[in-house]
Backbone as CSV, one residue per row, in Angstrom:
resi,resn,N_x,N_y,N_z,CA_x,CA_y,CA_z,C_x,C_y,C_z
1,UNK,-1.768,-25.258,182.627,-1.660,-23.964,181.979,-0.295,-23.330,182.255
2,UNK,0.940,-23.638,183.600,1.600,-23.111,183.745,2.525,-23.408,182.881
3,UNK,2.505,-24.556,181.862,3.744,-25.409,181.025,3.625,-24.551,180.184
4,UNK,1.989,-24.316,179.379,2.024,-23.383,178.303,2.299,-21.962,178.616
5,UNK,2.057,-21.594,179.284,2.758,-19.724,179.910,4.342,-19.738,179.774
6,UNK,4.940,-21.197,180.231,6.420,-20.904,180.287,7.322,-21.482,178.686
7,UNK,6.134,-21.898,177.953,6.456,-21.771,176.565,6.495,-23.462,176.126
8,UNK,5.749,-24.297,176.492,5.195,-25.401,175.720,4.532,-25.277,174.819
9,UNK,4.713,-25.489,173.660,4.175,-25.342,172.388,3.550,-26.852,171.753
10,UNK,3.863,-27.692,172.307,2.705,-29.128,171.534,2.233,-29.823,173.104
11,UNK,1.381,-30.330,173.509,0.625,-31.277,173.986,0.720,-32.570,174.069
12,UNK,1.595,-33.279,174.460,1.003,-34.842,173.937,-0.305,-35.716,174.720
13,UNK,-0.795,-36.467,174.774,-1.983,-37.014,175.251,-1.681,-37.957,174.713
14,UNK,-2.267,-39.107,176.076,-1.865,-40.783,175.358,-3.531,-40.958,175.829
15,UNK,-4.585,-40.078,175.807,-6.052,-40.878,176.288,-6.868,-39.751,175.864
16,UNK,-8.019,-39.985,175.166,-9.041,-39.082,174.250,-9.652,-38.073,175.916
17,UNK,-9.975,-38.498,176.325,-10.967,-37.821,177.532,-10.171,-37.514,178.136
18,UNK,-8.320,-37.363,178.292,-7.949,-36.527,179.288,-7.688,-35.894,178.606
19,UNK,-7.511,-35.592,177.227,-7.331,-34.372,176.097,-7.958,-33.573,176.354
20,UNK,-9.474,-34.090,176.336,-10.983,-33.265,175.879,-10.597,-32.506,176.950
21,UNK,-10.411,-33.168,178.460,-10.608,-32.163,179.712,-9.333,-30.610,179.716
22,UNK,-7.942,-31.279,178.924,-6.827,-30.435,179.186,-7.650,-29.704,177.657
23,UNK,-7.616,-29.730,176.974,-8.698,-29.110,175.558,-9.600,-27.707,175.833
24,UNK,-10.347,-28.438,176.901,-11.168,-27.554,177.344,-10.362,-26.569,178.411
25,UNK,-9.516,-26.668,178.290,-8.375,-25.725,179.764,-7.969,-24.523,178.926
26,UNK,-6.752,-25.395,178.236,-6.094,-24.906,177.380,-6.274,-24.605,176.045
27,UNK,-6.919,-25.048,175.073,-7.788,-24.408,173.874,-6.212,-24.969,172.609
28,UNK,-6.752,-23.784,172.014,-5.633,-23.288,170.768,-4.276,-22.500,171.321
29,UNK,-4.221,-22.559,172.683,-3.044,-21.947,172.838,-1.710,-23.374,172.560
30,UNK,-1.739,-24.351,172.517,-0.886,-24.976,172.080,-1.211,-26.135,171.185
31,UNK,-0.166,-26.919,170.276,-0.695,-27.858,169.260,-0.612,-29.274,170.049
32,UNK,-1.725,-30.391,169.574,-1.996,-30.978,170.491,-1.541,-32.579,169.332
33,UNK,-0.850,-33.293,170.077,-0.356,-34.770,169.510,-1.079,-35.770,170.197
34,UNK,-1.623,-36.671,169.803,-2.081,-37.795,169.969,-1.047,-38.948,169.963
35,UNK,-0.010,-39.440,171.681,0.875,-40.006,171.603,0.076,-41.503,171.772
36,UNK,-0.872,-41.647,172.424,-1.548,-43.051,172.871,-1.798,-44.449,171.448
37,UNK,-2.046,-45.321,171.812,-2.889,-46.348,171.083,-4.284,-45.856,171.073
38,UNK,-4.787,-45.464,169.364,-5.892,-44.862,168.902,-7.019,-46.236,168.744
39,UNK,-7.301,-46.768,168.874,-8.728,-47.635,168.837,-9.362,-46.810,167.737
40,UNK,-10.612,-47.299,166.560,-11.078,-46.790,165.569,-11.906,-46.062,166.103
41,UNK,-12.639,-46.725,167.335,-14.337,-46.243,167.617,-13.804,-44.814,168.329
42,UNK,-12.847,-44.537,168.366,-12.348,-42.764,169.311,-11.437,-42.116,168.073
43,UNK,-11.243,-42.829,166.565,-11.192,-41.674,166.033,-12.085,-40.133,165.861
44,UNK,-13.527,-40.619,165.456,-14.333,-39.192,165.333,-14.287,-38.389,166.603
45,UNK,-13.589,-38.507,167.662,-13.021,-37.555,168.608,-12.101,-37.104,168.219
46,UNK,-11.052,-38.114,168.175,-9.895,-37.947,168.273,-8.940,-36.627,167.152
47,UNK,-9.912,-36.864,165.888,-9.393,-35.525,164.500,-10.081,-34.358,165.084
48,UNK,-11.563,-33.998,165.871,-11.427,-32.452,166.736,-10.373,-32.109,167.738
49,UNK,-9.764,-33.047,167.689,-8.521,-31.962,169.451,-7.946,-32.299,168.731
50,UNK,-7.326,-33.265,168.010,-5.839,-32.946,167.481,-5.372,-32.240,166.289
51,UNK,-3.851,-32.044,166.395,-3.115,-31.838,165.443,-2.625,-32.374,164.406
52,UNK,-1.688,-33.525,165.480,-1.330,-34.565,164.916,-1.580,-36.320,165.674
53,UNK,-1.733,-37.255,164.913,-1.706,-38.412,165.561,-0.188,-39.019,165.301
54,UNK,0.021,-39.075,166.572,1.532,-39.742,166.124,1.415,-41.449,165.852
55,UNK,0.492,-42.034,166.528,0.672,-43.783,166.880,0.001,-44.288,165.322
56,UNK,-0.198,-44.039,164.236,-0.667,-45.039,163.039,0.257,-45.789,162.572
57,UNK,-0.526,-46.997,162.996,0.033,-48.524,162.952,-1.142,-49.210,161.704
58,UNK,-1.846,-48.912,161.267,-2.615,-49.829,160.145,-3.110,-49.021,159.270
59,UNK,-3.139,-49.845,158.178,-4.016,-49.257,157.203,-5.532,-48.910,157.465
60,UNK,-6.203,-50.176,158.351,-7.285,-49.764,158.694,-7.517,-48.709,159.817
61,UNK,-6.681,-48.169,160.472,-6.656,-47.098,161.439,-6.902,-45.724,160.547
62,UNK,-5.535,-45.654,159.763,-5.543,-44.715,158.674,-6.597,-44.398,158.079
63,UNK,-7.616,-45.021,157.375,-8.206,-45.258,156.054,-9.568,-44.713,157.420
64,UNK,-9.547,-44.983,158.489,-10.672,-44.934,159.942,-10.199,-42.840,159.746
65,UNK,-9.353,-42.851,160.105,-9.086,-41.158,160.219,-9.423,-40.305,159.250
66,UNK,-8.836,-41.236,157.890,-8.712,-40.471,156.482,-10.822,-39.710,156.467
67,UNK,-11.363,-41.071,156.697,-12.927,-41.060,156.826,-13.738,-39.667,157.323
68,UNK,-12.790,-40.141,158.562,-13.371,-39.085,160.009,-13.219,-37.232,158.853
69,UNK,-11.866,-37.504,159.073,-11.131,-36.157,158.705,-11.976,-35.746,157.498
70,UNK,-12.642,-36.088,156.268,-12.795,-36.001,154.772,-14.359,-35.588,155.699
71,UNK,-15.125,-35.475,156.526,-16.484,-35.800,157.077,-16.166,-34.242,157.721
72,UNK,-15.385,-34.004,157.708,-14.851,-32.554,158.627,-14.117,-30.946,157.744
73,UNK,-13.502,-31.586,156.379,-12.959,-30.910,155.424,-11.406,-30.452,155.795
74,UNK,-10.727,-31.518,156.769,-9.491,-31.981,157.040,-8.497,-32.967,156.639
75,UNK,-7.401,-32.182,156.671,-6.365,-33.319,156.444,-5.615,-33.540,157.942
76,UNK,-5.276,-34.792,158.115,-4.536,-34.927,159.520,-3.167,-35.063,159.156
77,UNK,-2.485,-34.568,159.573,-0.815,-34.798,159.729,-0.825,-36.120,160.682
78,UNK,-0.188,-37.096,159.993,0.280,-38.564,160.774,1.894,-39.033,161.067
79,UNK,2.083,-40.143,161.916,3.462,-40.377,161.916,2.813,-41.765,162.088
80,UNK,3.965,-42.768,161.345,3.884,-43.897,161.426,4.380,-44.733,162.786
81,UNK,3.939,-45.122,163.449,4.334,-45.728,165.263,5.145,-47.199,164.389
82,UNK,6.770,-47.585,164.357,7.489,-48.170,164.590,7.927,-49.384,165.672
83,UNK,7.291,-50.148,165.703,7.389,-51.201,166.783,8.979,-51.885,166.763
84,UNK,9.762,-51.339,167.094,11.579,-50.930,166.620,12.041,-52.086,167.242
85,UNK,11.437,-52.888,168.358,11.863,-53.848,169.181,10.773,-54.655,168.702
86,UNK,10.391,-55.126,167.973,9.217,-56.066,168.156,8.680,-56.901,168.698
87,UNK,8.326,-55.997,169.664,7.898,-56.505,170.883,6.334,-57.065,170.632
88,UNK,6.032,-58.219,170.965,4.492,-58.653,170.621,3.589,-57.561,171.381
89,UNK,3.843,-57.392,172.570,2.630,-56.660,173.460,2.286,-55.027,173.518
90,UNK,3.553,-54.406,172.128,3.400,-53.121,171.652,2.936,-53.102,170.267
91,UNK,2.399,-51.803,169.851,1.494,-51.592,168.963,2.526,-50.813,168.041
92,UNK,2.419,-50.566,166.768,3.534,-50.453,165.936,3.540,-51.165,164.840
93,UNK,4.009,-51.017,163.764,4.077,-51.934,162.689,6.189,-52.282,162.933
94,UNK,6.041,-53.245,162.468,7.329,-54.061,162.691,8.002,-53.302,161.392
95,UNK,9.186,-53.183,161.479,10.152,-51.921,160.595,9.902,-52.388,159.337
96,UNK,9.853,-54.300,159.150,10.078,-54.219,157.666,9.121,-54.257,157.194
97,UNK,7.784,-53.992,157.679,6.304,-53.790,156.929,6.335,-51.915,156.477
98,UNK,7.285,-51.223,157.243,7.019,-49.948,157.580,6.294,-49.388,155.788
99,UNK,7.848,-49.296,155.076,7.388,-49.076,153.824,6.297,-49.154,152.834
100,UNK,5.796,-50.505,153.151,4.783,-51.339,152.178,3.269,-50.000,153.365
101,UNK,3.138,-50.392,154.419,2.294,-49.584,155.025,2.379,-48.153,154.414
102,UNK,3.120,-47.052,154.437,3.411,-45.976,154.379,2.691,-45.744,152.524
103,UNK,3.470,-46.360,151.850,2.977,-46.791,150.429,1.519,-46.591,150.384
104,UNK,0.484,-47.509,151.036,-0.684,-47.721,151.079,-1.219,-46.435,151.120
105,UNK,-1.060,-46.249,152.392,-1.291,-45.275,153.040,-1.174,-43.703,152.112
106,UNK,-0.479,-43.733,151.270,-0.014,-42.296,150.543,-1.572,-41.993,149.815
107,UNK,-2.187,-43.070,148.999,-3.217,-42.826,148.197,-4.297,-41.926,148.938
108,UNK,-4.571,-42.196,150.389,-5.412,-41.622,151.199,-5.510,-40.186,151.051
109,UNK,-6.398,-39.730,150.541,-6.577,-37.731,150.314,-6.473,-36.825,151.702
110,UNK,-6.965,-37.625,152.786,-7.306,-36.710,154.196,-6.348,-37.088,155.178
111,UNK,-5.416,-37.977,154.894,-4.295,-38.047,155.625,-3.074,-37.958,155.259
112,UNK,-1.587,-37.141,156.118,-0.474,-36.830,155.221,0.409,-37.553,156.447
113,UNK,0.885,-38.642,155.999,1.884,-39.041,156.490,3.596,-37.913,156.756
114,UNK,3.888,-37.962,158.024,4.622,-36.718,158.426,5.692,-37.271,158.579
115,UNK,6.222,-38.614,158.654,7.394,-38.880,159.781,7.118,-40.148,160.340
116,UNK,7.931,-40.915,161.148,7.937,-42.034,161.954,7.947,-41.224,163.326
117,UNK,7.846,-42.237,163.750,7.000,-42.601,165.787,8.038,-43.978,165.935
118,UNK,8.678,-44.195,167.363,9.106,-45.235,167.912,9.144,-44.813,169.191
119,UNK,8.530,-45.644,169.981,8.483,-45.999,171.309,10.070,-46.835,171.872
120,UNK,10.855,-47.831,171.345,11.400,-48.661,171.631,11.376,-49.252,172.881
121,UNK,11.729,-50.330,173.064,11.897,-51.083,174.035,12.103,-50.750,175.652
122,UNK,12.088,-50.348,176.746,11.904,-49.662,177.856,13.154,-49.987,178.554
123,UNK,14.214,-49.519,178.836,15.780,-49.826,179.371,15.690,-48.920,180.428
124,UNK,16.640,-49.430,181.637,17.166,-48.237,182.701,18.362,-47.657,182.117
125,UNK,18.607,-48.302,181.108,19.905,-47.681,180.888,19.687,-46.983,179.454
126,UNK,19.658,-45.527,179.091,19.032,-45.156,178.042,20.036,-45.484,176.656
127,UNK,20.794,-45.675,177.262,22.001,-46.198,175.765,21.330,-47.699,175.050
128,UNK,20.679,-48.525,176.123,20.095,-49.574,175.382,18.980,-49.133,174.479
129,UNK,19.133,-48.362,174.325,17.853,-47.939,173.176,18.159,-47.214,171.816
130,UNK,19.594,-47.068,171.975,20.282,-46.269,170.586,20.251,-47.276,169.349
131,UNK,19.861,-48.286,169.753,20.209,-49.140,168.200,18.371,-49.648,167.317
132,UNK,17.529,-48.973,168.296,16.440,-49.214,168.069,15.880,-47.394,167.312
133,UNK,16.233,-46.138,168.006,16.727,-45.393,167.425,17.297,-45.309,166.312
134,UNK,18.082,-45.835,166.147,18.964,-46.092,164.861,18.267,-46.224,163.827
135,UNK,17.296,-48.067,163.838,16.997,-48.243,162.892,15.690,-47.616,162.624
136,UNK,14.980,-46.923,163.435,14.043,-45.874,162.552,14.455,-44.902,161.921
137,UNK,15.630,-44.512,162.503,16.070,-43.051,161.456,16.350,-43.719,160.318
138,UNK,17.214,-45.320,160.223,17.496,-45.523,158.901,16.248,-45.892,158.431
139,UNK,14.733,-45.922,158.579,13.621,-46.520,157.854,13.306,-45.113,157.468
140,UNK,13.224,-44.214,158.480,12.558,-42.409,158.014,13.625,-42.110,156.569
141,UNK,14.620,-42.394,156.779,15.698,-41.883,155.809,15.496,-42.730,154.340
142,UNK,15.333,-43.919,154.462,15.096,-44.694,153.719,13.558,-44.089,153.001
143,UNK,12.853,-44.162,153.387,11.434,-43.466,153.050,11.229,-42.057,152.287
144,UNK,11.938,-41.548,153.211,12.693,-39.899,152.430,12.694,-39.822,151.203
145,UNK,14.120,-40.813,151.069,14.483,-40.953,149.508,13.385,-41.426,148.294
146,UNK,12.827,-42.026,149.198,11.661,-42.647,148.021,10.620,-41.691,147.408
147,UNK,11.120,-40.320,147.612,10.283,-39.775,147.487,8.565,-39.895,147.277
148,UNK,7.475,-40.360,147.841,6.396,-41.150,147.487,5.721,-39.486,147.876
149,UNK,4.365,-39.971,146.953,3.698,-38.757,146.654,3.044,-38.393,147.727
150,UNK,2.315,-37.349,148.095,1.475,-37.142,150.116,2.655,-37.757,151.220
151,UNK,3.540,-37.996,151.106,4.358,-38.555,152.239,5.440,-37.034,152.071
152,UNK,5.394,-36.959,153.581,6.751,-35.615,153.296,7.372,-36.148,154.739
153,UNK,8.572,-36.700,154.783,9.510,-37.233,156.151,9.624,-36.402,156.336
154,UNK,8.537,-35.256,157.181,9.454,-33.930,158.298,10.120,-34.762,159.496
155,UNK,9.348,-35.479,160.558,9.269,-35.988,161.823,9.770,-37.047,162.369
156,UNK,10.646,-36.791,163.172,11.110,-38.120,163.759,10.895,-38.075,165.330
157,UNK,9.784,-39.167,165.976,9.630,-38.745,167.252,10.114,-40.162,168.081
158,UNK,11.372,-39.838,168.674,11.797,-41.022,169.136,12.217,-40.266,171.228
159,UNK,11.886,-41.527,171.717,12.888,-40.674,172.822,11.596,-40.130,174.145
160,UNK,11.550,-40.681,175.331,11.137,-40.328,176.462,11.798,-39.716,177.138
161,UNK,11.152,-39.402,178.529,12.481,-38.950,179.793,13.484,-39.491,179.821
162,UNK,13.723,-40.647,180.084,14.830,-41.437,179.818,15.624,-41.382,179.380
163,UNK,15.458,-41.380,177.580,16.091,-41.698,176.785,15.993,-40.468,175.674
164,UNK,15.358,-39.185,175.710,15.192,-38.356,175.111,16.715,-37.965,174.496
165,UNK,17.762,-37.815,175.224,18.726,-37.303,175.090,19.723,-38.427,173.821
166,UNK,19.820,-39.462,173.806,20.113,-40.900,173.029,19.473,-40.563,172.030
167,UNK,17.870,-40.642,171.761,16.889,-40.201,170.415,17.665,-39.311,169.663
168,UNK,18.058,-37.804,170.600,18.044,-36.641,169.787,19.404,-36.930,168.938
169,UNK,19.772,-37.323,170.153,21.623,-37.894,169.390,21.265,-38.620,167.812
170,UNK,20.536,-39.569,167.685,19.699,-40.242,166.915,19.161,-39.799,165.491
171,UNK,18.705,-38.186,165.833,18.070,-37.777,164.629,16.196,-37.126,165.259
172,UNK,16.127,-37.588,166.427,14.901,-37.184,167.106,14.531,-35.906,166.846
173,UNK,13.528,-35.571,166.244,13.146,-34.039,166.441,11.847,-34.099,167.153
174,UNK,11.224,-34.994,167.590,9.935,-34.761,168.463,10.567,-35.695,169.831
175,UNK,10.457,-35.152,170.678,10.960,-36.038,172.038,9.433,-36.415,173.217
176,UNK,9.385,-37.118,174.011,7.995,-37.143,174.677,8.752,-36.585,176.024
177,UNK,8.521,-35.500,177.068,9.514,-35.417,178.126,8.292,-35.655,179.465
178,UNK,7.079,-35.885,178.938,5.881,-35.194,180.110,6.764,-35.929,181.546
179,UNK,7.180,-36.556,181.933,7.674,-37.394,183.066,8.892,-36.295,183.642
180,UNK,9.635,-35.768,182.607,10.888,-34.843,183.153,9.944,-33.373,183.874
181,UNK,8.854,-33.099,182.934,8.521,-31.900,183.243,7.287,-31.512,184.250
182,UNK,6.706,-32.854,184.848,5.217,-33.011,185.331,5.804,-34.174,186.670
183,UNK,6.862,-35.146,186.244,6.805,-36.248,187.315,5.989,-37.183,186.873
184,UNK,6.187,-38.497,187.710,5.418,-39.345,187.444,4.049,-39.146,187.417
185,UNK,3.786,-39.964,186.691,1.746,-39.575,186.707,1.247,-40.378,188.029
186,UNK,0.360,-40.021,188.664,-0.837,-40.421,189.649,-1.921,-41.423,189.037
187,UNK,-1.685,-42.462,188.679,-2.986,-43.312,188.128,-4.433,-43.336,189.324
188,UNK,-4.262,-43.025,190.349,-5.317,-43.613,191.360,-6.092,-42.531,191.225
């Protein structure tokens, strides 16, 4: 509660049940993002606490929300999660599917595609991550132009503690900082 008093205005959450618990703290005083890997069976949670889902990586994820949301008399604001490094063991659609996904995805009535999501690749050195940066802004930009119907490119969320500062350079307008502003997390 003290982040939101000193003027945090979005939430991110990478896990449905530590939402619900910070949810139940904090309420409507701030807007709440869904940064994690969404699994289908925790969408019908997942559209009551949030705002936005940033991580949609499939059509069948999408088309899982669009469901939820249309069952509720909602539309969800989405960002497409960018697997910028294609890395096998991250979740993301690989850049050059991005389009053809996004496309699909437009027909959906209860979901509005907002923007791209990239995680990139994990460096100590945050400059190794500017060229992965890069090429999502050139896929968001690229997308832009295409003007496609329900798709509106507000969002570009690139950029951790780390590397937040590289992103913004980038074109980043959503940054993830919870690590700068909280410290490492306590798993035990």
């Amino acid at each position: 509660m003290d982040a939101i008093d000193a003027g945090v205005e979005i939430v991110g959450e990478n896990y449905i049940q530590e939402a619900r618990r910070a949810f139940d703290v904090i309420g409507m005083k701030a807007k709440w993002h869904f940064i994690g890997h969404l699994q289908k069976n925790k969408v019908k949670k997942a559209v009551k606490i949030f705002d936005m889902i940033e991580t949609v990586d499939s059509y069948a994820l999408a088309k899982e929300i669009d469901k939820r949301c249309r069952q509720i008399s909602r539309i969800m604001p989405v960002l497409i999660e960018i697997n910028s490094g294609r890395e096998k063991q991250k979740f993301g659609v690989f850049p050059e599917d991005a389009e053809n996904l996004i496309k699909e995805i437009s027909d959906l009535s209860n979901v509005k595609v907002m923007g791209l999501m990239t995680m990139g690749p994990r460096f100590g050195n945050p400059q190794e991550s500017r060229s992965y940066f890069v090429e999502t802004r050139r896929i968001f930009e690229k997308i832009k132009e295409l003007n496609i119907t329900n798709i509106e490119m507000r969002y570009l969320s690139m950029g951790m503690t780390n590397s937040y500062q590289v992103a913004i350079e980038e074109g980043a307008n959503i940054v993830r900082i919870g690590t700068l502003i909280f410290g490492k997390r306590d798993y035990n």
